[in-house]
C-alpha positions as CSV (number, residue, x, y, z in Angstrom):
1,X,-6.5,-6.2,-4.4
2,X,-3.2,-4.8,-3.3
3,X,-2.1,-1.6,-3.8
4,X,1.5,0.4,-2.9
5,X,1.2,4.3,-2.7
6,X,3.1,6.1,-5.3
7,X,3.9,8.7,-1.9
8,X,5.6,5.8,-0.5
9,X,6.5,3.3,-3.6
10,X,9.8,3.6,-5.7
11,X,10.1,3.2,-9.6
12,X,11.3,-0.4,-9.3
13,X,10.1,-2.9,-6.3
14,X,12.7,-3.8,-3.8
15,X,11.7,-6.9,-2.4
16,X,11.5,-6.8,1.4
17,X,9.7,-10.2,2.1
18,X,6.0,-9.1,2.8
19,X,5.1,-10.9,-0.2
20,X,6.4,-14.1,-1.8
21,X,5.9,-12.8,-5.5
22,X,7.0,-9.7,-6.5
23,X,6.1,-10.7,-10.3
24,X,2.3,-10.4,-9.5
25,X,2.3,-6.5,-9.5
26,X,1.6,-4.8,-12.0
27,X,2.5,-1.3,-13.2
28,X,-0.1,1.4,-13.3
29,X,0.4,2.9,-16.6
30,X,-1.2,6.0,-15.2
31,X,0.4,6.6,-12.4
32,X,4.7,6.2,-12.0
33,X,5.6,3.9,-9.3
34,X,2.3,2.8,-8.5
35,X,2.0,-1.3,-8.5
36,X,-1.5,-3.0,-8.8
37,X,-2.7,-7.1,-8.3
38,X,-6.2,-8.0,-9.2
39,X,-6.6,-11.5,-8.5
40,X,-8.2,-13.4,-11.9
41,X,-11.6,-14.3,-11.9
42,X,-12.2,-12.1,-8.3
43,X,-15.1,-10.0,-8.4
44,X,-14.8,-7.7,-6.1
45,X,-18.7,-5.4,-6.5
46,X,-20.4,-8.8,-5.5
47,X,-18.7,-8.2,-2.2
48,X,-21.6,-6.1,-0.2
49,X,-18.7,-5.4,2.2
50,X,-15.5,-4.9,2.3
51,X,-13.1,-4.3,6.1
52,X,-9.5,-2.1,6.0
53,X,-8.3,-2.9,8.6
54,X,-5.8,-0.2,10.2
55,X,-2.5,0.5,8.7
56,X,0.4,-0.4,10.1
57,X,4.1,1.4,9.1
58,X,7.1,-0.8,10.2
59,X,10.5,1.6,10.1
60,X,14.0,-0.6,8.7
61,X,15.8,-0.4,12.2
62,X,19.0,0.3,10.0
63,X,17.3,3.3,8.7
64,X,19.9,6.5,9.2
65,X,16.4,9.0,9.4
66,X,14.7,8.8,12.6
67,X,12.6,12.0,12.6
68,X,8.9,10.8,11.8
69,X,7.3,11.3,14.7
70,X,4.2,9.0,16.3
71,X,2.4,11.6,16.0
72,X,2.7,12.0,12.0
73,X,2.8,8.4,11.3
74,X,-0.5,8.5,13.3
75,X,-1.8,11.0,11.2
76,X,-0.7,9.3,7.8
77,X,-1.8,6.3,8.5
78,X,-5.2,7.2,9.4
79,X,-5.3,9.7,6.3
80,X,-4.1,7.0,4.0
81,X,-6.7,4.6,5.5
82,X,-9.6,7.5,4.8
83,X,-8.4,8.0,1.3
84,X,-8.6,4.0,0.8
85,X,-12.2,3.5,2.4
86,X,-13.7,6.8,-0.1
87,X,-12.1,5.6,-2.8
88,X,-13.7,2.0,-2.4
């Protein structure tokens, strides 16, 4: 399962590499710029665990905003990993 935040997602995927398909996601009716993949046939309740493993954010180096501090990406990554882990 792969999911991108609608926080963090735009309406239309800009490819940046992390995954060789784009295609593969598909748009959450419910919820505007929110992408999902289920792999077929993958079941995932027969799975008696599951392991997130921390977040990691990686900035674009050409990226004219440089305000977020370590602290906040600390924060938001450990929030969004929360919110992930409840919602499981």
């Amino acid at each position: 399962v792969f999911f991108l935040s609608p926080a963090m997602a735009q309406t239309e995927i800009v490819p940046s590499g992390f995954l060789d398909d784009y295609g593969i996601l598909i748009p959450n009716a419910e919820v505007k710029g929110d992408y999902n993949y289920r792999k077929e046939g993958v079941t995932i309740s027969k799975y008696p665990n599951v392991m997130i493993e921390p977040l990691e954010i990686w900035l674009d180096p050409e990226s004219t905003y440089k305000g977020v501090s370590p602290d906040m990406l600390k924060e938001m990554t450990e929030e969004f990993r929360n919110i992930m882990i409840k919602n499981l």
